[in-house]
mmCIF entry with sequence, helices, sheets and N, C-alpha, C, O atoms, coordinates in Angstrom:
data_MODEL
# 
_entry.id   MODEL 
# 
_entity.id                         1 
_entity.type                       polymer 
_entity.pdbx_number_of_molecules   1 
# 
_entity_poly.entity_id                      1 
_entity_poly.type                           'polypeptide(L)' 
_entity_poly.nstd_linkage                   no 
_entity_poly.nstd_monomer                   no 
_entity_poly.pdbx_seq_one_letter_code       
;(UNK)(UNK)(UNK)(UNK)(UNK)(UNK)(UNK)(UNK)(UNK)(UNK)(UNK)(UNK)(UNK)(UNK)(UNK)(UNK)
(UNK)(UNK)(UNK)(UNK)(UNK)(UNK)(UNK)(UNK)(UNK)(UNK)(UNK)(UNK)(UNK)(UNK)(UNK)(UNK)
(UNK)(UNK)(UNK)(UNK)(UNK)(UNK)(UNK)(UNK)(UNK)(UNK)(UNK)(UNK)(UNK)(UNK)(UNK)(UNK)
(UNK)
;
_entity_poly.pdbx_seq_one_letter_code_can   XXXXXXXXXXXXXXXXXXXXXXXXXXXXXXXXXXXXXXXXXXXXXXXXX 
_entity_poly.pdbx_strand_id                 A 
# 
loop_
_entity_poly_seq.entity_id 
_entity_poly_seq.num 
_entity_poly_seq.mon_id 
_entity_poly_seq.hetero 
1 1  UNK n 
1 2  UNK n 
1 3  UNK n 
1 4  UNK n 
1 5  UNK n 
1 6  UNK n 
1 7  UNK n 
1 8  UNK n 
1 9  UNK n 
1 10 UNK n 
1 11 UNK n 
1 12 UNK n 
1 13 UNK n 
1 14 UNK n 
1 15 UNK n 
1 16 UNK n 
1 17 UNK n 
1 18 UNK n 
1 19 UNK n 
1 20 UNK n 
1 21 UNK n 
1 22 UNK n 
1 23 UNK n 
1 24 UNK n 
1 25 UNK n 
1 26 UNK n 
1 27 UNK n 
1 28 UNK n 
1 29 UNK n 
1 30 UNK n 
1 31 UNK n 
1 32 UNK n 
1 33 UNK n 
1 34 UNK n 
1 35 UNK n 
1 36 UNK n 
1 37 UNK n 
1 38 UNK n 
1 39 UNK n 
1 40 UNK n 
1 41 UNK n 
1 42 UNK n 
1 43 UNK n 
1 44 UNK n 
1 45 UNK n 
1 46 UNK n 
1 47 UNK n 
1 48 UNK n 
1 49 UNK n 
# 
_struct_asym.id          A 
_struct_asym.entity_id   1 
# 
loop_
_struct_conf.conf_type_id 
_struct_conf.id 
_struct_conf.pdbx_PDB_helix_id 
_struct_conf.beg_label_comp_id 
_struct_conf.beg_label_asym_id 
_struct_conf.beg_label_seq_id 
_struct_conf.pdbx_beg_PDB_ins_code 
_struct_conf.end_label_comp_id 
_struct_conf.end_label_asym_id 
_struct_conf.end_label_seq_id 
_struct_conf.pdbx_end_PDB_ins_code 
_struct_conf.beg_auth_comp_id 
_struct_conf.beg_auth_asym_id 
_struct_conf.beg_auth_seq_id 
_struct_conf.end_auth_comp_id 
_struct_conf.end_auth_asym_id 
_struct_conf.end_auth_seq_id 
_struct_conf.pdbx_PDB_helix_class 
_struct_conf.details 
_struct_conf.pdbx_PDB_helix_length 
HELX_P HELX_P1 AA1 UNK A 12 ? UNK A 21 ? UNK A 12 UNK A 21 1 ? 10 
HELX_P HELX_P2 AA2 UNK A 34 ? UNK A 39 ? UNK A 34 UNK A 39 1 ? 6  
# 
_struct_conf_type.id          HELX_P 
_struct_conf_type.criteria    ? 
_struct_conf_type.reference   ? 
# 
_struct_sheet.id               AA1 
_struct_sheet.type             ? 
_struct_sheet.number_strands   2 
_struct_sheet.details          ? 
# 
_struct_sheet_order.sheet_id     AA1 
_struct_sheet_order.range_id_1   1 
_struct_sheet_order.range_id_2   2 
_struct_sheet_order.offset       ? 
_struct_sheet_order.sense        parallel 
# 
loop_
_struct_sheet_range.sheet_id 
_struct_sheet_range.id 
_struct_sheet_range.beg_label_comp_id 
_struct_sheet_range.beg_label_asym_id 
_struct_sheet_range.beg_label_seq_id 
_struct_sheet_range.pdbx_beg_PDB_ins_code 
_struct_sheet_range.end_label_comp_id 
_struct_sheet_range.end_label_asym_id 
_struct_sheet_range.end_label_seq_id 
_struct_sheet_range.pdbx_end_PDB_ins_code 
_struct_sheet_range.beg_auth_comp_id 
_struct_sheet_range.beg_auth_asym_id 
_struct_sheet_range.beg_auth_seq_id 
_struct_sheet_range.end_auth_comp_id 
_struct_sheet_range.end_auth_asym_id 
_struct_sheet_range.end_auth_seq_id 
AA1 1 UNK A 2  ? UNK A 3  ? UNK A 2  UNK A 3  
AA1 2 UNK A 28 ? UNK A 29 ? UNK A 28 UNK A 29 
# 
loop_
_atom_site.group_PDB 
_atom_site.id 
_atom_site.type_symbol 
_atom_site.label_atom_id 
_atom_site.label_alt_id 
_atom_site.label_comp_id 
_atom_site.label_asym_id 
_atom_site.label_entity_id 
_atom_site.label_seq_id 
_atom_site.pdbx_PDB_ins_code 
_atom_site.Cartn_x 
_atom_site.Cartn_y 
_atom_site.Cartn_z 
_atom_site.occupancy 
_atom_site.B_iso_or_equiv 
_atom_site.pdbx_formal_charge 
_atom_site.auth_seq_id 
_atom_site.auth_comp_id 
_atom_site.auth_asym_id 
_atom_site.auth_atom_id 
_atom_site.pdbx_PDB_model_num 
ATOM 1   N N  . UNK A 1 1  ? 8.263  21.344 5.269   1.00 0.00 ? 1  UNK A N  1 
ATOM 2   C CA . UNK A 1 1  ? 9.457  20.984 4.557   1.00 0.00 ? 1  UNK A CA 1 
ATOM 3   C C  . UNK A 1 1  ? 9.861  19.596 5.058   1.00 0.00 ? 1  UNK A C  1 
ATOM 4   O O  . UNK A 1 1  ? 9.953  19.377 6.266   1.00 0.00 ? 1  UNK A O  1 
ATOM 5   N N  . UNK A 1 2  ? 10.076 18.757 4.235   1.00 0.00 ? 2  UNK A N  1 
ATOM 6   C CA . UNK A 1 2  ? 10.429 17.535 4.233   1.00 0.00 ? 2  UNK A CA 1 
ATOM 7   C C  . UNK A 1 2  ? 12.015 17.498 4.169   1.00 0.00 ? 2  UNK A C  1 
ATOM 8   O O  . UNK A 1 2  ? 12.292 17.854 3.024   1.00 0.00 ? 2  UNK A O  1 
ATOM 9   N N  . UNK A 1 3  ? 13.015 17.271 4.766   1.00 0.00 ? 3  UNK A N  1 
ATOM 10  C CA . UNK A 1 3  ? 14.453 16.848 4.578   1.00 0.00 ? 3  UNK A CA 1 
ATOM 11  C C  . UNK A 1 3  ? 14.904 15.531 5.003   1.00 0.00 ? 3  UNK A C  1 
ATOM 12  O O  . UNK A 1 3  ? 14.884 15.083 6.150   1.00 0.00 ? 3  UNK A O  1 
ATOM 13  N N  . UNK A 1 4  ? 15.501 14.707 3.443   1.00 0.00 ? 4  UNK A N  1 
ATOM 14  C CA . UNK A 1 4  ? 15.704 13.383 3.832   1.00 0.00 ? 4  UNK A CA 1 
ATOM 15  C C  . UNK A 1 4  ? 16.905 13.219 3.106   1.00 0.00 ? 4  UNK A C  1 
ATOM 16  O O  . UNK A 1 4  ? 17.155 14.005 2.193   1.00 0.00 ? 4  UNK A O  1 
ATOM 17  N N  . UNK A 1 5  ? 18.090 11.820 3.541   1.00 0.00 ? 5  UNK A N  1 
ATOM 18  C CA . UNK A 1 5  ? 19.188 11.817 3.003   1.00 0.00 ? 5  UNK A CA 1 
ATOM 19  C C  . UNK A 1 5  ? 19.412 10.121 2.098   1.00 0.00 ? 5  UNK A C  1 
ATOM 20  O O  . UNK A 1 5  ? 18.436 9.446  1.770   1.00 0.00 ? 5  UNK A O  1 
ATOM 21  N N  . UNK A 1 6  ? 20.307 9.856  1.930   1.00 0.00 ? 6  UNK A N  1 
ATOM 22  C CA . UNK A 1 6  ? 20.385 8.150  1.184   1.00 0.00 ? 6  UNK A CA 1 
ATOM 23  C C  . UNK A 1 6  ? 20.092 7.127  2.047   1.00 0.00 ? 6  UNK A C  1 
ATOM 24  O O  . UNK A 1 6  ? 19.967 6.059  1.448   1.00 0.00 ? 6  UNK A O  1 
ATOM 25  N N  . UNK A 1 7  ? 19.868 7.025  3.742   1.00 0.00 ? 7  UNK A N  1 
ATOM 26  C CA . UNK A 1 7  ? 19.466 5.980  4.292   1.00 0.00 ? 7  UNK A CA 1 
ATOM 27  C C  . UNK A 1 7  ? 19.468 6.189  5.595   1.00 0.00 ? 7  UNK A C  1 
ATOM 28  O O  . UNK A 1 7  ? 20.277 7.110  5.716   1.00 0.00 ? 7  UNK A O  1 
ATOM 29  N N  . UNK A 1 8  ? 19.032 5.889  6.771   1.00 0.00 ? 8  UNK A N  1 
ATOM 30  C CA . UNK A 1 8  ? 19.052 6.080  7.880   1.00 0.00 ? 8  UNK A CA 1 
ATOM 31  C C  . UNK A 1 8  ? 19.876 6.677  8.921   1.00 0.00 ? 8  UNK A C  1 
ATOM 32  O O  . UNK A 1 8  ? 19.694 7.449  9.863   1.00 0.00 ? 8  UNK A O  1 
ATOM 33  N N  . UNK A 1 9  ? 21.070 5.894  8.294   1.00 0.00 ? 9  UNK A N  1 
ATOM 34  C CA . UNK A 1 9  ? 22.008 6.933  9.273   1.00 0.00 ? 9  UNK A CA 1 
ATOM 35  C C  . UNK A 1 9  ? 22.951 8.036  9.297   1.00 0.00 ? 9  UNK A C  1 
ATOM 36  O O  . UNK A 1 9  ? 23.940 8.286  9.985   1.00 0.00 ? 9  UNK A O  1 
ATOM 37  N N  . UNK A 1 10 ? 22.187 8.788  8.076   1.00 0.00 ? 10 UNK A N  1 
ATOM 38  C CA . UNK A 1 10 ? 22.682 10.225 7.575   1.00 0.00 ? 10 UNK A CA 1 
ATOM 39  C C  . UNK A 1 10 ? 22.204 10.759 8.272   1.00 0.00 ? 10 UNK A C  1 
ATOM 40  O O  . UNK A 1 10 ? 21.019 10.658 8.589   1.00 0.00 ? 10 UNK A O  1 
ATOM 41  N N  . UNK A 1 11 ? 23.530 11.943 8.982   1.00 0.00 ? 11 UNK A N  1 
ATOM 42  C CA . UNK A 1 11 ? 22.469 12.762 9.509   1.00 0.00 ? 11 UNK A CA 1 
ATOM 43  C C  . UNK A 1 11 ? 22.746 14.245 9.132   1.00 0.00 ? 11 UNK A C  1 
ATOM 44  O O  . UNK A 1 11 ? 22.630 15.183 9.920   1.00 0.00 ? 11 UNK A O  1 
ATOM 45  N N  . UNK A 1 12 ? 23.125 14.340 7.839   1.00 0.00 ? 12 UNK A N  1 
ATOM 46  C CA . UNK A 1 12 ? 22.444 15.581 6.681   1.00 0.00 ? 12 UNK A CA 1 
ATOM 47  C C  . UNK A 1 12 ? 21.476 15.855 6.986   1.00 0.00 ? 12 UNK A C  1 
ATOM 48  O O  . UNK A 1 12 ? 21.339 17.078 7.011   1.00 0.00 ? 12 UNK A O  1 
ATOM 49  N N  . UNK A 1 13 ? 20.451 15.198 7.322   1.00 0.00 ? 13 UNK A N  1 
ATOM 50  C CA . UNK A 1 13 ? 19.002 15.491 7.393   1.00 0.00 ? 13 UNK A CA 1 
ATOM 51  C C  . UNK A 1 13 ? 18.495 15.935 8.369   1.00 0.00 ? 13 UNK A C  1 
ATOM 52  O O  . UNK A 1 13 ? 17.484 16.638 8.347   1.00 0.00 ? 13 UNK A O  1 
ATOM 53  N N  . UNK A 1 14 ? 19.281 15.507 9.664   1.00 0.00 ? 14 UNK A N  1 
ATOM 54  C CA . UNK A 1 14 ? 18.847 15.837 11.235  1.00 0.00 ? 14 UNK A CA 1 
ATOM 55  C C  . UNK A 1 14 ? 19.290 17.527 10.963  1.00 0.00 ? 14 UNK A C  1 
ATOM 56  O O  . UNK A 1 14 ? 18.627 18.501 11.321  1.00 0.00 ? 14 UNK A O  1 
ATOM 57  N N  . UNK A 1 15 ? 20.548 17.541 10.257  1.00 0.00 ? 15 UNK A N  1 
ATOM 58  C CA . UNK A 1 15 ? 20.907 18.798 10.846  1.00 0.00 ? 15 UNK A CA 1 
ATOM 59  C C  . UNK A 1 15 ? 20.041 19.756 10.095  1.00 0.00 ? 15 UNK A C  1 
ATOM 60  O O  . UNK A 1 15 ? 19.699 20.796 10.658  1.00 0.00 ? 15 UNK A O  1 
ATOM 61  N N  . UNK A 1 16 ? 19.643 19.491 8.834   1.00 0.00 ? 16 UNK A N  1 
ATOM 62  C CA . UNK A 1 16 ? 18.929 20.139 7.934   1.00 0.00 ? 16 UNK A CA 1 
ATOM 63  C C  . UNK A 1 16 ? 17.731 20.783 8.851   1.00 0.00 ? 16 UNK A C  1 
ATOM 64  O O  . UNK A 1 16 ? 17.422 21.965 9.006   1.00 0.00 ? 16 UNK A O  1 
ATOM 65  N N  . UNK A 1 17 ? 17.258 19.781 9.314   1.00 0.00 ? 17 UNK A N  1 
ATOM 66  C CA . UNK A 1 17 ? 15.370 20.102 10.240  1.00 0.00 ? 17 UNK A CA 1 
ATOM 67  C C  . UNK A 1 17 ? 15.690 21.119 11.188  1.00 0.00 ? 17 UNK A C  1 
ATOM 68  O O  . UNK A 1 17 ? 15.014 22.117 11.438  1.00 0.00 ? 17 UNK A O  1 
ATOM 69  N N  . UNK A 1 18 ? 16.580 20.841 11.602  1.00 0.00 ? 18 UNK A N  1 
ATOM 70  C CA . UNK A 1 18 ? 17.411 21.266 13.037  1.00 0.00 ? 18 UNK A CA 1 
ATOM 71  C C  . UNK A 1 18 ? 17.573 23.105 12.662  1.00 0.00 ? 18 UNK A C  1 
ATOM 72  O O  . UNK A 1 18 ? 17.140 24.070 13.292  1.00 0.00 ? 18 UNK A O  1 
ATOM 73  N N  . UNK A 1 19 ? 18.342 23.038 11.441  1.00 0.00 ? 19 UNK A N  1 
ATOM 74  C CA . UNK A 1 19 ? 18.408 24.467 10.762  1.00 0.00 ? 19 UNK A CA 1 
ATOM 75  C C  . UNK A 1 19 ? 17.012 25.265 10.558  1.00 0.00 ? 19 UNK A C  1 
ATOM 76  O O  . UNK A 1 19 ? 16.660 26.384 10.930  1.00 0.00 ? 19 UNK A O  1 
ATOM 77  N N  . UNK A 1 20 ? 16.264 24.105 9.716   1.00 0.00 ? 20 UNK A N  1 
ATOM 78  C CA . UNK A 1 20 ? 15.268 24.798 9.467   1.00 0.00 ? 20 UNK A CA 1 
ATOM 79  C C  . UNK A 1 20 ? 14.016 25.259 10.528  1.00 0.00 ? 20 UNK A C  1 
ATOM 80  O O  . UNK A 1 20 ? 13.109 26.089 10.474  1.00 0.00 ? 20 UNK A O  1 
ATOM 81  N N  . UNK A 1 21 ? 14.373 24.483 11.293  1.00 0.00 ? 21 UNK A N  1 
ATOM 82  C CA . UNK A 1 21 ? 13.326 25.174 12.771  1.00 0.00 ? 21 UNK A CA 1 
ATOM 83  C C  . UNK A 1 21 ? 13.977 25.897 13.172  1.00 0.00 ? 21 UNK A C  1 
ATOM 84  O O  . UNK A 1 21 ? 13.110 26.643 13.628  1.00 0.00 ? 21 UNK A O  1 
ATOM 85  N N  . UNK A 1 22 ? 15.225 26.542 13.510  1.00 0.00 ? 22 UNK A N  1 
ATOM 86  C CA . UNK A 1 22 ? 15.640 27.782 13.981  1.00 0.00 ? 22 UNK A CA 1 
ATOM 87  C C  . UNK A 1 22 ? 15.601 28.634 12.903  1.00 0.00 ? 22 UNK A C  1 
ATOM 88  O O  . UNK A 1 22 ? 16.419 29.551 12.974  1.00 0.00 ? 22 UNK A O  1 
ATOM 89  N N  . UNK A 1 23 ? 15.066 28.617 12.156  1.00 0.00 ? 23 UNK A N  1 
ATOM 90  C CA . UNK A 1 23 ? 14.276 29.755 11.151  1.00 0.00 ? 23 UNK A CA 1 
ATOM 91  C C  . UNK A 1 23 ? 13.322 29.825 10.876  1.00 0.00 ? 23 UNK A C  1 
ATOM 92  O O  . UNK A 1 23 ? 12.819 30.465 9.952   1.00 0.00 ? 23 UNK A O  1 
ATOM 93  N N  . UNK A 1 24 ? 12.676 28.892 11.959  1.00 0.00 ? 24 UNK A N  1 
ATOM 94  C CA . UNK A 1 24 ? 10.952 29.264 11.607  1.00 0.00 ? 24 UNK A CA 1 
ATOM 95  C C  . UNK A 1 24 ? 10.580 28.845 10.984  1.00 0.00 ? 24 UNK A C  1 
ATOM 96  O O  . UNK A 1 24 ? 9.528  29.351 10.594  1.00 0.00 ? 24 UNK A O  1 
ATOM 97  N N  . UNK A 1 25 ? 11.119 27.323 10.161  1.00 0.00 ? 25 UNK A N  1 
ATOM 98  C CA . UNK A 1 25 ? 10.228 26.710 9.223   1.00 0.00 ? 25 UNK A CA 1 
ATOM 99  C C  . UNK A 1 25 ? 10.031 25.190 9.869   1.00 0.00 ? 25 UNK A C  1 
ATOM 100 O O  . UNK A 1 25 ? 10.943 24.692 10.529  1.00 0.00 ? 25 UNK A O  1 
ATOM 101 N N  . UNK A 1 26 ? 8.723  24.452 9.626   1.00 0.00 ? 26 UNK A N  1 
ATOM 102 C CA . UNK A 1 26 ? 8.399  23.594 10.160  1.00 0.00 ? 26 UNK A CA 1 
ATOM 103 C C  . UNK A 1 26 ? 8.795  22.515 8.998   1.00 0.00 ? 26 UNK A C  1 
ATOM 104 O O  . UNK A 1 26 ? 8.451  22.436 7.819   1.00 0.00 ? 26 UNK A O  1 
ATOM 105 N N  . UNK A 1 27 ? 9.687  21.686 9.838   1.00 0.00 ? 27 UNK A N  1 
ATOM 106 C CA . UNK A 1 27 ? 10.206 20.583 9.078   1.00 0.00 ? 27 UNK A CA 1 
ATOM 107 C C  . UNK A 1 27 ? 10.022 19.275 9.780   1.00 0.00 ? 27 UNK A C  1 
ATOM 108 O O  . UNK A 1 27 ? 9.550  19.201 10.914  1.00 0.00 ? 27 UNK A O  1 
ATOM 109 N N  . UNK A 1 28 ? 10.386 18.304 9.113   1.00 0.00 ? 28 UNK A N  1 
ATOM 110 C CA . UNK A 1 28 ? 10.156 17.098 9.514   1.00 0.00 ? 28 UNK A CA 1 
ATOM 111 C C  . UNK A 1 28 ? 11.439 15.921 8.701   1.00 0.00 ? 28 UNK A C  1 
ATOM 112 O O  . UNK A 1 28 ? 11.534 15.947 7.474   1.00 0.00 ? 28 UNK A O  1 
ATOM 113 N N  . UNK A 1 29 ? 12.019 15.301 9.237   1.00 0.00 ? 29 UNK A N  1 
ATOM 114 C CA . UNK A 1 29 ? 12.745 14.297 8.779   1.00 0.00 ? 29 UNK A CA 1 
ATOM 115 C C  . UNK A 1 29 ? 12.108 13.035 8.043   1.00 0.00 ? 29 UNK A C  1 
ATOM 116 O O  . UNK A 1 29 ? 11.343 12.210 8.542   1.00 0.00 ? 29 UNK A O  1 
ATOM 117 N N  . UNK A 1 30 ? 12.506 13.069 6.987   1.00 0.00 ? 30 UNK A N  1 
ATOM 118 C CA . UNK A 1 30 ? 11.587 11.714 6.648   1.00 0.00 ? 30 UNK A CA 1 
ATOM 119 C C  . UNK A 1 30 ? 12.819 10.154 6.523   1.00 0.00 ? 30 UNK A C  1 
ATOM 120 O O  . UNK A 1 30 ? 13.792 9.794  5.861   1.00 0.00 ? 30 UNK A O  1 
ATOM 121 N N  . UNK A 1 31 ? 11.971 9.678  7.608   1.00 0.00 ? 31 UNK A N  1 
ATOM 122 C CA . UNK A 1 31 ? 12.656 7.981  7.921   1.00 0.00 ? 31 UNK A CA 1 
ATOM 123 C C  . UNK A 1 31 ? 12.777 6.916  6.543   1.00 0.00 ? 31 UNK A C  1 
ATOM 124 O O  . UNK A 1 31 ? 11.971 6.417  5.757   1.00 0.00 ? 31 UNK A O  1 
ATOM 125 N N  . UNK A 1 32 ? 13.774 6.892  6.676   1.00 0.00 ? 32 UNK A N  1 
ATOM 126 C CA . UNK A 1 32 ? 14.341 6.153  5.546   1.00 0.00 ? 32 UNK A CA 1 
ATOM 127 C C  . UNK A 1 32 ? 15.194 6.447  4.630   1.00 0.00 ? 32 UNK A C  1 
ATOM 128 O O  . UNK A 1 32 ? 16.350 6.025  4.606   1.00 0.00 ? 32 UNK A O  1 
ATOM 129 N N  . UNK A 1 33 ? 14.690 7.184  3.819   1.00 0.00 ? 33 UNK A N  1 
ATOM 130 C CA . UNK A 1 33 ? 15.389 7.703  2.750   1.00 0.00 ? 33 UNK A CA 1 
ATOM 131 C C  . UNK A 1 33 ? 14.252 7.945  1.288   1.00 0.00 ? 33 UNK A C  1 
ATOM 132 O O  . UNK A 1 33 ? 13.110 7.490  1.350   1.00 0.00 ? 33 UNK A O  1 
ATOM 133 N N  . UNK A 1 34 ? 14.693 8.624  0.160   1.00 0.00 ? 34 UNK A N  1 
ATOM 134 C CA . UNK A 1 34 ? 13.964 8.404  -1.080  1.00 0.00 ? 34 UNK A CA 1 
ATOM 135 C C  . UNK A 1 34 ? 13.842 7.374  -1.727  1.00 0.00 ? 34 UNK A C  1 
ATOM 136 O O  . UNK A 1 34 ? 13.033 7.326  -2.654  1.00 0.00 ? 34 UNK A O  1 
ATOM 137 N N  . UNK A 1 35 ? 14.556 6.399  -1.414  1.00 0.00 ? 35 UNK A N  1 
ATOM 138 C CA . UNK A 1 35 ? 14.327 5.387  -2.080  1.00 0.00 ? 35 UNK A CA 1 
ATOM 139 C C  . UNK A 1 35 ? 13.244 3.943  -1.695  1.00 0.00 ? 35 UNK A C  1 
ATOM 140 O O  . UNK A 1 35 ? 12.704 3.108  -2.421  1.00 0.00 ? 35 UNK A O  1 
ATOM 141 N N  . UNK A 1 36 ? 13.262 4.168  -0.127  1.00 0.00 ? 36 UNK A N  1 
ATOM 142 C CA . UNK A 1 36 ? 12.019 3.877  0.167   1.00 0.00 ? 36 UNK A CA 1 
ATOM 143 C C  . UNK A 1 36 ? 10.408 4.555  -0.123  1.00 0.00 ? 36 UNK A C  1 
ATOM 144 O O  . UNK A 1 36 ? 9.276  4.108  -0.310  1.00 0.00 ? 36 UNK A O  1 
ATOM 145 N N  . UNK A 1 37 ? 10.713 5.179  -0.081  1.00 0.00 ? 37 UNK A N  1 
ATOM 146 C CA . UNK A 1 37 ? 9.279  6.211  -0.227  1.00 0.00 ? 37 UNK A CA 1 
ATOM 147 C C  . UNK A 1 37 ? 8.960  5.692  -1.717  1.00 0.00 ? 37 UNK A C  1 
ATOM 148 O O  . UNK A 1 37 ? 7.785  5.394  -1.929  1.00 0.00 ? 37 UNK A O  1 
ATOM 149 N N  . UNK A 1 38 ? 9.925  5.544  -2.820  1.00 0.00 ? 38 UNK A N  1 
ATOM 150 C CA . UNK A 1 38 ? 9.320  5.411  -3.974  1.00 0.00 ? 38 UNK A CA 1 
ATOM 151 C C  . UNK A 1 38 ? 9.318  3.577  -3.586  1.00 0.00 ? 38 UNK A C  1 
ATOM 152 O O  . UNK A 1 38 ? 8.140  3.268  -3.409  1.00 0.00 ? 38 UNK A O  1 
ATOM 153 N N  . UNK A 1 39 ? 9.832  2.883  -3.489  1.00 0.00 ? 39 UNK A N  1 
ATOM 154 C CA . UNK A 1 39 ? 9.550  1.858  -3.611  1.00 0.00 ? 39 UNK A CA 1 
ATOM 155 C C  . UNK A 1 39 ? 7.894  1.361  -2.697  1.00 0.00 ? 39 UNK A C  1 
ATOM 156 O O  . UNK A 1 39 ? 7.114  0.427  -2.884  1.00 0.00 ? 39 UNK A O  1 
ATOM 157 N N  . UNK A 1 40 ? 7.911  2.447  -1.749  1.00 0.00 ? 40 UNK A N  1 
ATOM 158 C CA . UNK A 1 40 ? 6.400  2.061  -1.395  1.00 0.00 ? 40 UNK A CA 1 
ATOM 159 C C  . UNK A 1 40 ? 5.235  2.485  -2.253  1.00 0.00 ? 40 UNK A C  1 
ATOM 160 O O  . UNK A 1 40 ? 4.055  2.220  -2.023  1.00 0.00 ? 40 UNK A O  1 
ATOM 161 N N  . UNK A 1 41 ? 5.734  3.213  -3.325  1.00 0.00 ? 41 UNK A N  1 
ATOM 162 C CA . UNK A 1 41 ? 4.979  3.659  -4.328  1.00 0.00 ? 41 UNK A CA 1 
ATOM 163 C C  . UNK A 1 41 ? 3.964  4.838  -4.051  1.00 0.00 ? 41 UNK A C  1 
ATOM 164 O O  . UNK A 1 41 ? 2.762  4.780  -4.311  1.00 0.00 ? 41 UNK A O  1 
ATOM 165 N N  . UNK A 1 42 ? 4.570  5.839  -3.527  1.00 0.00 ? 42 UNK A N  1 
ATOM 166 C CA . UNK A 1 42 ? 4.277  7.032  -2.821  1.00 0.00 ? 42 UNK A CA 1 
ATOM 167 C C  . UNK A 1 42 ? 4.719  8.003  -4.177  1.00 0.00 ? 42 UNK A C  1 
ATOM 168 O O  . UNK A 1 42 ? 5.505  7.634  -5.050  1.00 0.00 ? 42 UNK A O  1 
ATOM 169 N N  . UNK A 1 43 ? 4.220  8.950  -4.148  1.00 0.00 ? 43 UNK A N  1 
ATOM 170 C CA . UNK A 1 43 ? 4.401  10.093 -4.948  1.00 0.00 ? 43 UNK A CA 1 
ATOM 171 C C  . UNK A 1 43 ? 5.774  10.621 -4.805  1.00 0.00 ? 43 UNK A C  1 
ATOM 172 O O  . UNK A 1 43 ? 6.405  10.370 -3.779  1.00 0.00 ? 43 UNK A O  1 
ATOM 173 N N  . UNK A 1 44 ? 6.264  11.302 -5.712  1.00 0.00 ? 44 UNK A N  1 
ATOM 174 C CA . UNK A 1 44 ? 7.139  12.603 -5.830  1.00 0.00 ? 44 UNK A CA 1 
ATOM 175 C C  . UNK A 1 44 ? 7.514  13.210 -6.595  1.00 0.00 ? 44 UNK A C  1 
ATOM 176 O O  . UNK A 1 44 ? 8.040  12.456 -7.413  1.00 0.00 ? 44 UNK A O  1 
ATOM 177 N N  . UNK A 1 45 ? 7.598  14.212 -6.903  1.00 0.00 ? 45 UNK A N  1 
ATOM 178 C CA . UNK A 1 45 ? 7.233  15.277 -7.488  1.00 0.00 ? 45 UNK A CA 1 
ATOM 179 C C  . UNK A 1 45 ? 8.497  16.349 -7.810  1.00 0.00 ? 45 UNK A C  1 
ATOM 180 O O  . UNK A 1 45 ? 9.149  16.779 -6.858  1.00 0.00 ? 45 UNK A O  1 
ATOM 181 N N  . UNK A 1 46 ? 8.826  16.775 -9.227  1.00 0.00 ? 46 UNK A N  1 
ATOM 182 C CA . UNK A 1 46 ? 10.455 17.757 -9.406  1.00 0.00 ? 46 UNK A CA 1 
ATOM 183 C C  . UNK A 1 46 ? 10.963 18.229 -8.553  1.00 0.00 ? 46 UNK A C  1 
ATOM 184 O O  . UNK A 1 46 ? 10.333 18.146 -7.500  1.00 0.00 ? 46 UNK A O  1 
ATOM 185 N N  . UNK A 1 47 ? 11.930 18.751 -8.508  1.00 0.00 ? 47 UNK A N  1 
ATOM 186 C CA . UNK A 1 47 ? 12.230 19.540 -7.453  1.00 0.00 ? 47 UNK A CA 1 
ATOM 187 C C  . UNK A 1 47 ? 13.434 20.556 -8.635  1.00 0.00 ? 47 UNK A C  1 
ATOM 188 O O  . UNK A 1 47 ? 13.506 20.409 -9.855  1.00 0.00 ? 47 UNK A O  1 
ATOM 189 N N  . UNK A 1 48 ? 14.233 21.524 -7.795  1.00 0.00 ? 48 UNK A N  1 
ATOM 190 C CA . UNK A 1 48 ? 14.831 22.430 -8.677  1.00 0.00 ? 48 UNK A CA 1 
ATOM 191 C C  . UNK A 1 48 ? 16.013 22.152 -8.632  1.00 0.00 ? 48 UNK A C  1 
ATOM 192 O O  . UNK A 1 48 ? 16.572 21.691 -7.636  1.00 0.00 ? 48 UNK A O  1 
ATOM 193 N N  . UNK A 1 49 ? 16.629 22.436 -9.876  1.00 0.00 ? 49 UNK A N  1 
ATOM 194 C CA . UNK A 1 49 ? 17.959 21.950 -10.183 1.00 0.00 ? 49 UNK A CA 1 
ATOM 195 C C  . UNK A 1 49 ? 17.911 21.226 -11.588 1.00 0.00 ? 49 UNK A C  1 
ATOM 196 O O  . UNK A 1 49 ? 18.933 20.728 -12.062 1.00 0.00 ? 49 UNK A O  1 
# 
């Protein structure tokens, strides 16, 4: 599980990983934000909602 927020110094996201490893799921913070990731021209893919 990937959890990321609008820019670096959100930390929505820390706490998110933080949650999700005390339930046993392996997460990871991703540095930056979404809007880097697409501007490096990286994939992504729907999500729900």
């Amino acid at each position: 599980m990937v959890a990321y927020c609008r820019g670096p110094y959100c930390v929505m996201a820390s706490t998110a990983v933080a949650q999700l490893r005390e339930a046993g799921i392996t997460a990871v913070r991703l540095e930056g934000g979404l809007p880097e990731w697409r501007a490096a021209g990286r994939p992504v893919a729907g999500g729900v909602g």
